[in-house]
C-alpha positions in Angstrom: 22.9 -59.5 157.0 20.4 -57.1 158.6 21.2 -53.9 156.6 19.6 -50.1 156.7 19.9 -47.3 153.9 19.4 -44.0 155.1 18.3 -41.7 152.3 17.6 -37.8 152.4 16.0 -38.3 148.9 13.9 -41.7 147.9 11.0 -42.7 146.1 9.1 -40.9 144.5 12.0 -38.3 144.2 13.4 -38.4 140.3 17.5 -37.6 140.8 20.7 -39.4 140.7 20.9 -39.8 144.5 17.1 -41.3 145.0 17.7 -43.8 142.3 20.9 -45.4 143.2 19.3 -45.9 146.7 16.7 -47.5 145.4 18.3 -49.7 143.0 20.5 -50.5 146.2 18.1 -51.7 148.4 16.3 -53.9 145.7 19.3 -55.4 145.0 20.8 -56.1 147.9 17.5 -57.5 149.3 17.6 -60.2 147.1 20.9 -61.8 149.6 19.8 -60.0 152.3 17.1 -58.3 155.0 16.9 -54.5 154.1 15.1 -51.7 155.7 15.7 -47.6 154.5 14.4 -45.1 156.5 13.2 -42.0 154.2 11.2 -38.9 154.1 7.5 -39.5 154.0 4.8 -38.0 152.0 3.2 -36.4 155.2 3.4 -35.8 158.9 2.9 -39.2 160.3 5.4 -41.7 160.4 4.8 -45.4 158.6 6.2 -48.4 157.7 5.4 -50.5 154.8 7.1 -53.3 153.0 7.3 -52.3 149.4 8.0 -54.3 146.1 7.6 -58.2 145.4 9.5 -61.2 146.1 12.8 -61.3 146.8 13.7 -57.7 145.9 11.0 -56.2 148.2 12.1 -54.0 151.3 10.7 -52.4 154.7 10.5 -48.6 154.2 9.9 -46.8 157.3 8.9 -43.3 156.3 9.8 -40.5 159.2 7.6 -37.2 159.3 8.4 -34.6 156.4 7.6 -31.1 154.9 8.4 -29.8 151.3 11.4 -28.2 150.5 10.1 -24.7 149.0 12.9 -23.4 147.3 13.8 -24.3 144.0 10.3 -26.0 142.7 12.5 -29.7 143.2 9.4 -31.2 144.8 11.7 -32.5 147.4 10.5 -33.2 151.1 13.2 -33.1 154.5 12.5 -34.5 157.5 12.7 -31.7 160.8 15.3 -32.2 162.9 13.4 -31.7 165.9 13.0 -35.2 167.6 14.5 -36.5 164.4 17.3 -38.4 166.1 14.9 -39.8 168.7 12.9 -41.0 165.9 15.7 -42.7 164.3 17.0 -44.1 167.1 13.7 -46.2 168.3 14.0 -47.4 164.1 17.3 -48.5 164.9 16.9 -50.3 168.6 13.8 -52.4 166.3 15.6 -53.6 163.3 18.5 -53.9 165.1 21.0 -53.7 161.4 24.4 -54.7 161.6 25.4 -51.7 159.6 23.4 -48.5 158.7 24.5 -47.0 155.3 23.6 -43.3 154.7 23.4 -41.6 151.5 24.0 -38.0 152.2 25.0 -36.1 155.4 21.3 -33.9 155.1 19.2 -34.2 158.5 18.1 -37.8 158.3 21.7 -38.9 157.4 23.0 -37.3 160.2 20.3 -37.9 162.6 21.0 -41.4 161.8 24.9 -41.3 161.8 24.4 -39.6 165.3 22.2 -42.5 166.4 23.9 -45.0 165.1 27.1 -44.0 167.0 25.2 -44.0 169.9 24.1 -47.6 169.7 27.5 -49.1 168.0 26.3 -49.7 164.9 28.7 -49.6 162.1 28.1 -46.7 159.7 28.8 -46.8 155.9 28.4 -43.1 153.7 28.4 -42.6 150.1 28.5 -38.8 149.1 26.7 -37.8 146.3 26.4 -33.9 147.1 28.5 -31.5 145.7 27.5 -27.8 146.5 27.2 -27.0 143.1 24.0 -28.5 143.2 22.4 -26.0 145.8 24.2 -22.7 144.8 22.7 -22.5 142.1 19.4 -21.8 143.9 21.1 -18.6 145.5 21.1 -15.5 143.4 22.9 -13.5 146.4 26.3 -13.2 144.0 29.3 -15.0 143.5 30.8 -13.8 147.0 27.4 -15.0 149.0 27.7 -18.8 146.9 31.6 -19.2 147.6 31.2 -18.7 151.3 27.5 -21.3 151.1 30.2 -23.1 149.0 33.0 -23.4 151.7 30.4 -24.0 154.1 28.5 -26.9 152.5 31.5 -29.1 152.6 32.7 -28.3 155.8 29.2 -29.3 157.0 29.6 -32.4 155.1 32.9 -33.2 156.6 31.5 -32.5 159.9 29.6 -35.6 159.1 31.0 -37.8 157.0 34.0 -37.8 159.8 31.9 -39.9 161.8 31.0 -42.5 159.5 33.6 -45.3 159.7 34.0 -45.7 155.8 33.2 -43.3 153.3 32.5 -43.8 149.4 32.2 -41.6 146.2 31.0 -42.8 142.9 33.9 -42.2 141.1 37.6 -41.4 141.8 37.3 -37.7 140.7 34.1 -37.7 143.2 36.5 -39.2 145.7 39.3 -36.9 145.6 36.9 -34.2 145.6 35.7 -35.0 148.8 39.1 -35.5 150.4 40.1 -32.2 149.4 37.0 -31.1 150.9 37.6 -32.0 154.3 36.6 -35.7 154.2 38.8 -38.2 156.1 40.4 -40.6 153.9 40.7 -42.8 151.6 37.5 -42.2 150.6 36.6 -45.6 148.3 35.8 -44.9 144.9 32.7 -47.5 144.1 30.7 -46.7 140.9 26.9 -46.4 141.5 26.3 -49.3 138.9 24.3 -50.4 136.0 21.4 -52.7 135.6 22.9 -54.3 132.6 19.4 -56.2 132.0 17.2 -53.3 132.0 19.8 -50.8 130.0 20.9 -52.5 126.7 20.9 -52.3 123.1 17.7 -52.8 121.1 18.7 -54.8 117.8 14.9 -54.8 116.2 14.1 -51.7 117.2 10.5 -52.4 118.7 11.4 -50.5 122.0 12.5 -47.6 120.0 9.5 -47.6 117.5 6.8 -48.1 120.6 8.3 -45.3 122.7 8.2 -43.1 120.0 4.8 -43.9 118.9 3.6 -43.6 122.3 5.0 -40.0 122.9 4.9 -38.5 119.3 8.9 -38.5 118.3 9.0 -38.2 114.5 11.2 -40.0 112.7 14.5 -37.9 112.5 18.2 -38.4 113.6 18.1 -37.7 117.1 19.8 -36.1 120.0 18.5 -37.2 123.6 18.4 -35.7 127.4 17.4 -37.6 130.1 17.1 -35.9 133.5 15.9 -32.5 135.6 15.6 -29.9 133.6 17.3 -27.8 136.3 20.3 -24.9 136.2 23.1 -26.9 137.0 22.1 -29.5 133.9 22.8 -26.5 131.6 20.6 -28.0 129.0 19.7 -24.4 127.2 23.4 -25.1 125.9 21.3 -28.7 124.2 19.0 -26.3 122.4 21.3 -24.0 121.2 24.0 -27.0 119.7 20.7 -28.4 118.2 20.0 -24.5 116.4 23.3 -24.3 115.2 23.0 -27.7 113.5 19.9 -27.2 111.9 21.9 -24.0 110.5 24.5 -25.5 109.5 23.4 -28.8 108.2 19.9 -28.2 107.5 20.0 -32.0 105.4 20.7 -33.8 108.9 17.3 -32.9 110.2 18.0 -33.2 113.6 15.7 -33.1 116.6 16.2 -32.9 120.4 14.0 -35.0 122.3 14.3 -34.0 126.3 13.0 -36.7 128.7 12.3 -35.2 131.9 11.1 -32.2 134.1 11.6 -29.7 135.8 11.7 -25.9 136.6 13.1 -25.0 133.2 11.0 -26.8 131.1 8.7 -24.1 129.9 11.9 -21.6 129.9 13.7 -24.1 127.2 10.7 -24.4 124.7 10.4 -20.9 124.8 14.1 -20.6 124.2 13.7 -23.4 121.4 10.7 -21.2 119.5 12.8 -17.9 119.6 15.8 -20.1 118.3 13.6 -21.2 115.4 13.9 -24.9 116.5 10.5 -25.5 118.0 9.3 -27.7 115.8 12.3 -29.9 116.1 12.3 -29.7 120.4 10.1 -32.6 122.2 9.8 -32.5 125.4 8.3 -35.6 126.8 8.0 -34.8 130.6 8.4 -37.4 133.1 8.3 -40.6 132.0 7.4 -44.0 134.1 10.6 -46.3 134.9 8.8 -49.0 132.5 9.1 -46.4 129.6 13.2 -45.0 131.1 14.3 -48.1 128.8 13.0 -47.0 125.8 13.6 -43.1 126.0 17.2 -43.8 125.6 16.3 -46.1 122.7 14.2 -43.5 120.9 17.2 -41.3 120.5 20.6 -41.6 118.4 23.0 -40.0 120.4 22.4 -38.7 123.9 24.1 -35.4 125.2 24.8 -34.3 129.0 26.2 -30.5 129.5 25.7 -31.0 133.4 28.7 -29.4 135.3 27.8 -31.0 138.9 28.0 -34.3 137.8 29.9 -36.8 140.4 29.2 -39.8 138.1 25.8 -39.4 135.9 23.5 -42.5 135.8 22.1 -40.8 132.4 25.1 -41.0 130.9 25.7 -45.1 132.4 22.2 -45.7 131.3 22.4 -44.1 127.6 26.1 -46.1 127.2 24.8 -49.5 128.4 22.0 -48.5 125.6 24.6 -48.6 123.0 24.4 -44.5 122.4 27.8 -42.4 121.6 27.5 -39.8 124.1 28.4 -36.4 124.7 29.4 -34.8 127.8 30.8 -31.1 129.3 35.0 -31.7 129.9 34.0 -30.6 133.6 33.8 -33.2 137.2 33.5 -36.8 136.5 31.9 -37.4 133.1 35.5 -37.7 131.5 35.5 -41.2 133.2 32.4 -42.1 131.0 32.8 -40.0 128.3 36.3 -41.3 126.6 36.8 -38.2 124.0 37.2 -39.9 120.0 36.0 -43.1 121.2 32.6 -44.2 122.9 31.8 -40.2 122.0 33.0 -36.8 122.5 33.8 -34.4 125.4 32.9 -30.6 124.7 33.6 -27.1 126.8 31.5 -25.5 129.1 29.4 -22.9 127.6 30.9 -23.6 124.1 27.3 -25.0 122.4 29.1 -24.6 119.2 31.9 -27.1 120.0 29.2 -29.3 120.7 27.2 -29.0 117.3 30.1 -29.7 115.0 31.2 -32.8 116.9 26.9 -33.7 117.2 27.1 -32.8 113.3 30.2 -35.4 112.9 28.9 -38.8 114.7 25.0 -37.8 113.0 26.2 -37.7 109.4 28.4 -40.6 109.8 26.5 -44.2 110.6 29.6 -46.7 110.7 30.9 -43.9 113.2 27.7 -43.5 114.9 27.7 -47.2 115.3 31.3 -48.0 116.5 31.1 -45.6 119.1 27.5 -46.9 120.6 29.4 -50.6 120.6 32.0 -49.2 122.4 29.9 -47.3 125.0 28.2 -50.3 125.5 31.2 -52.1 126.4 32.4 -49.4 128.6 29.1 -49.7 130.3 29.7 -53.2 131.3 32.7 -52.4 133.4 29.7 -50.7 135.7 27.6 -53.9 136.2 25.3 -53.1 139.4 26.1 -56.5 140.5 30.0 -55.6 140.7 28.8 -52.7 142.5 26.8 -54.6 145.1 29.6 -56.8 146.0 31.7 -54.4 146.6 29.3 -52.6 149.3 28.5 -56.3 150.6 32.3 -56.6 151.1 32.6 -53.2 153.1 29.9 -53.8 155.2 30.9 -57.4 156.3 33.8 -55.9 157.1 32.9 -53.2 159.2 30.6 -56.3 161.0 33.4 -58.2 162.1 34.6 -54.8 164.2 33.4 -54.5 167.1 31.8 -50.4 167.7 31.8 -49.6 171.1 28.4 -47.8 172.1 28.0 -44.7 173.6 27.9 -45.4 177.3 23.9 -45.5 178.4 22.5 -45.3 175.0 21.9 -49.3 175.0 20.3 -49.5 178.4 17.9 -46.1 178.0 
C-alpha cells in the first residue's frame, strides 16, 4: 500500500504525538511506500527522503512559523493556501489512504483534501484540551469555555474521517463523549520491544550514568517535558519528603528532559534542600532514551493529561515499577500493588511513602519491574502496526466517492 501520515507535530518535535508518528512511519515503511506531510523548519516547502533502508520515508515538509506561546518550540503550518498545498501532495503520491494525527490545521487541511479527492481517511486523536489550557491564565471560567470549544473543534473534524482511533479505551470514550462519532477504536500507540528492555549487566545503566554524572544512589526517574500539565514539582517534593523521612535510602531524582519549567524545578529542588540530590539531564539523543530509563530504579509520571504515556510504556518494557497520578489513562499501565503504584493528584506525600516502600525493598523492587515488563509486551509496536494495516486495507477496499470536479481541476 501507498500510505500518508499527516502530522501537526513531527521530527524534531520531542512529545508523545511526534514520536508515535514517527515510529509509525518507520515501521510501516518496512511492508509498505510511506510519505508524511509535516511542518517544516522554514518558509519554503521540501521533500526529502529520510532514514536508511527499508525503514526510510518521503517527508514532504509544507511552509511553517513558530508557535510563540508557551516556549514548546513547536511550528504550525498557516492555513492560508494550506489546503491547496496539500492537495497538489495528495494528486502526486496518489495514497490509498491518508492517516492524520490530530485535527490542528495540517490534519484538517488534509482531511478536507482528502475528501475532496476520495481518499480514505484514518485519525488517531491524541489531544486532549488539558494540554493547551494550561497555557491560559485567563481563569477557570475563560479555560472551561477554550475547554468546550477545543473538542467541539475536534469533533468538527474528526466527523469527517471515516474511522477514528484513540490510544487507549479511556482515550476512546473520552472522545466519544466529546463529540466524536463512534466507535472510536481503541489501538495502543505501541512499543519497540527491541529498543525498550531490561539491561541484565548493567553496562547501559553504568555508561549513561557515567556519561551525564548520575551518582550512584537508588533512583527515581522522569522522562519527558518539563511542562505544567506533567506536574513534575509534585516529583521534587515526594523526593524531599523521602529524604526526610528516610534519610538512609539516599534517594535521588534524575529528570530526563526539557522544557519551560526546568530552571523553575531546580530552584524549587534548592529551596526544598534536595539540590544536591536533583539531576537534570536535559534533552537527551534517542541513542541515549534507552539508557535514561536504565539509569534509574523506579520511574514516576504525575502527568494528569495523559491519554496513554509512552514514558510510562517505555520505563515498563525497561523492567522499572512505575508510579503514576490515579487520573486519565495511566491506570491501564500502571496496575496499583502490582507492576507499581497509583498515587492522588496533588498528594506528593502519598507518593513518597509508596516511592519509600518499593526503594527499601529489592525482591519487591524486582517483582514489580518483571511484571511491568510483562505488561509491556501486551503493547508490542508490531501488534500495533497490524492493527492500523488492517484498518486501512479495509477502508481500501471501499470505494470514496470524490467530491464532484476535484479530480478533473
Amino acid at each position: 500500500m501507498r500510505i500518508l501520515i499527516g502530522a501537526d507535530t513531527y521530527a524534531p518535535d520531542v512529545n508523545g504525538a511526534s514520536t508515535f508518528a514517527q515510529r509509525l512511519a518507520s515501521g510501516l515503511a518496512a511492508r509498505h511506500e510511506v510519505h508524511v506531510v509535516a511542518p517544516g523548519r522554514g518558509l519554503r516547502a521540501t521533500v526529502e527522503r529520510v532514514g536508511s533502508g527499508v525503514t526510510s520515508v518521503t517527508e514532504h515538509r509544507m511552509p511553517a512559523v513558530p508557535v510563540v506561546v508557551g516556549g514548546t518550540g513547536l511550528r504550525f503550518c498557516p492555513p492560508v493556501g494550506l489546503v491547496r498545498a496539500v492537495t497538489k501532495v495528495l494528486r502526486q503520491v496518489r495514497p490509498d489512504v491518508v492517516h492524520v494525527q490530530s485535527h490542528f490545521l495540517l490534519g484538517r487541511a488534509l482531511v478536507t483534501a482528502a475528501n475532496r479527492l476520495g481518499i480514505p481517511v484514518v485519525a488517531t486523536n491524541h489531544f486532549m484540551p488539558e494540554n493547551l489550557t494550561h497555557h491560559v491564565p485567563l481563569g477557570s471560567r475563560v479555560q472551561q469555555a477554550l475547554h468546550d470549544w477545543a473538542w467541539s473543534d475536534a469533533a468538527g473534524v474528526f466527523t469527517r474521517a471515516d474511522v477514528v482511533t484513540a490510544p487507549t479505551p479511556y482515550a476512546a470514550a473520552l472522545a466519544e463523549r466529546a463529540g466524536i462519532p463512534g466507535p472510536v477504536l481503541p489501538i495502543s500507540c505501541g512499543m519497540d520491544l527491541r529498543r525498550f528492555a531490561p539491561d541484565p549487566t548493567g553496562e547501559l545503566r553504568r555508561g549513561f550514568r557515567a556519561r551525564y554524572g548520575v551518582p550512584d544512589r537508588p533512583t527515581i526517574g522522569y522522562v519527558g517535558r518539563l511542562a505544567p500539565e506533567k506536574n513534575v514539582t509534585e516529583l521534587v517534593e515526594a523526593l524531599a519528603m523521602v529524604r526526610r523521612v528516610r534519610p538512609e535510602l539516599d534517594a535521588q531524582l534524575l529528570l530526563v528532559g526539557d522544557g519551560a519549567l526546568r530552571a523553575g524545578l531546580l530552584k524549587q529542588a534548592a529551596e526544598l534542600g534536595v539540590a544536591d540530590r536533583v539531576i537534570s539531564t536535559g534533552f537527551v539523543s534517542e541513542e541515549d532514551l534507552p539508557a535514561a530509563y536504565l539509569a534509574c530504579d523506579v520511574f514516576a509520571n504525575a502527568g494528569t493529561a495523559e491519554l496513554q504515556s509512552l514514558v510510562v510504556l517505555e520505563a515498563m518494557a525497561s523492567g522499572l515499577p512505575v508510579f503514576g497520578v490515579d487520573a486519565c489513562a495511566l491506570p491501564h499501565l500502571v496496575r496499583d500493588g502490582d507492576n507499581g503504584f497509583l498515587f492522588p493528584h496533588a498528594r506528593p506525600g502519598a507518593l513518597a511513602a509508596r516511592l519509600a516502600l518499593v526503594l527499601a525493598d529489592d525482591a519487591l523492587r524486582q517483582r514489580m519491574g518483571a511484571r511491568s515488563a510483562e505488561i509491556a509486551a501486551e503493547h508490542d509496536e508490531r501488534i500495533t502496526l497490524a492493527r492500523f494495516e488492517e484498518l486501512y486495507a479495509l477502508r481500501r477496499s471501499v470505494p470514496v466517492a470524490p467530491s464532484v470536479g476535484v479530480l478533473a481541476s
